[in-house]
C-alpha positions, 0 to 999 in steps of 0.5 A, a space after each residue: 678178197 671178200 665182199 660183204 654185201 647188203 642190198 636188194 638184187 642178189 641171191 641173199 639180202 645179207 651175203 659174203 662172195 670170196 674171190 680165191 687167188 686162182 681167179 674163182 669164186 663162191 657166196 654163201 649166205 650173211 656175214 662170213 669171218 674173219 673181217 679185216 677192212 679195205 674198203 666200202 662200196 656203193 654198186 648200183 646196177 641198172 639194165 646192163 650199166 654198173 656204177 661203182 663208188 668205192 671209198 679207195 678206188 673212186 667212181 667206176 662205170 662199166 658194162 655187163 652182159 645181162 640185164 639186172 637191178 641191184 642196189 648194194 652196199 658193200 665192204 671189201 674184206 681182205 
């Protein structure tokens, strides 16, 4: 999977994260092809909470380990 994201909080304002099917994963910077839609996202990331609203999966609520801010918004890219 690919998430194409825009927003403040990561390393780049404009960025591509690739999951491999072996469980890692890599970013590089801005818009990495090819694109093939699945979905779009919003991630808001306050402190250590994480909302999630995503077009196929619905509203998420969850936990991380360090405290951060991010406001991004996404597509999902298979």
């Amino acid at each position: 999977m690919k998430y194409i994201e825009f927003g403040i909080g990561n390393t780049w304002l404009i960025r591509t994260e690739t999951e491999l099917n072996n469980g890692t994963e890599f970013e590089e910077k801005g818009i990495v092809d090819p694109v093939k839609f699945h979905s779009v996202y919003l991630r808001i990331w306050v402190g250590k909470t994480v909302y999630i609203l995503d077009l196929k999966r619905g509203f998420q609520k969850g936990t991380k380990d360090r405290n951060k801010f991010k406001f991004i918004f996404g597509v999902t890219s298979r």
